[in-house]
N, C-alpha and C positions, 0 to 999 in steps of 0.2 A: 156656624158652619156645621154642617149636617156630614157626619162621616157613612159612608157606605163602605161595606164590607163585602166582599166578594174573592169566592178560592175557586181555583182549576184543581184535578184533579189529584195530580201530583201529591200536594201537601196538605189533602184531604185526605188519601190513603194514607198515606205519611202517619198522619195525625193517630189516626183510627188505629193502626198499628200498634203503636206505642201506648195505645188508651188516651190518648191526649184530645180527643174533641172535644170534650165537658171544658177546655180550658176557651175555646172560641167565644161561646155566647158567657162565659166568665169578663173576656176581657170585651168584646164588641156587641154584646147583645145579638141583635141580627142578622145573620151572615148569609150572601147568598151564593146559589151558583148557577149557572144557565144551564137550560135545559142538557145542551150538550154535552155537558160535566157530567149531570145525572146519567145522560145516558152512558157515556165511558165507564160507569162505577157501577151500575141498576141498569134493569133487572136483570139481562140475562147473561151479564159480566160476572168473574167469579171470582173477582176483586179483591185484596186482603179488604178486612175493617167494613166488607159489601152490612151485614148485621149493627154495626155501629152505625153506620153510613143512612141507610133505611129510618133505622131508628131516631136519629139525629131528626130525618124531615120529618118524618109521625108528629114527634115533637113540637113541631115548629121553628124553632131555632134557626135549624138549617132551610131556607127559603126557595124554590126556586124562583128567578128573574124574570115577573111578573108581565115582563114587555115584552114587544119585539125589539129586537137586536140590531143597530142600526150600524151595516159592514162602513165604519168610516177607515178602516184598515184591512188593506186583502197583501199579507205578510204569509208566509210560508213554515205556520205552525200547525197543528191539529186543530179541530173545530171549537174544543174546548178553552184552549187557548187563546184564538182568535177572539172570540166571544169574552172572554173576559176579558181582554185590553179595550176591544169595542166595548163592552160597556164602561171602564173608566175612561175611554177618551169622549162618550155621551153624555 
């Protein structure tokens, strides 16, 4: 079984804060987040962790969600939210 790894923005800032990104692609290797994330955090958001955050996808590490987004959930959270339950329920 193939694990996918996917963060909303919340516990991506989170992370960055604390210094704690470098522990992600430690414990899951590839992690990604949909566009929407990227864009709540980048570029022209002034985001805690925005410099770790950047640097993370340079990287690679951090991925964006290379597909379209397929809305099987229309729930009443933010975009980035959304998008990441729709991709674990796809």
């Amino acid at each position: 079984m193939t694990r996918l790894v996917i963060i909303d923005s919340s516990p991506l800032i989170g992370l960055a804060i604390v210094d704690g990104l470098q522990w992600l692609p430690a414990i899951f290797g590839t992690v990604y987040l949909p566009e929407s994330v990227k864009r709540e955090v980048l570029p022209d958001k002034n985001a805690p962790g925005k410099t770790a955050i950047a640097h993370a996808i340079d990287v690679g590490w951090l991925t964006i969600w290379p597909e379209p987004i397929k809305p099987l959930l229309d729930i009443d959270l933010d975009a980035g939210e959304t998008d990441c339950i729709n991709v674990a329920l796809g």
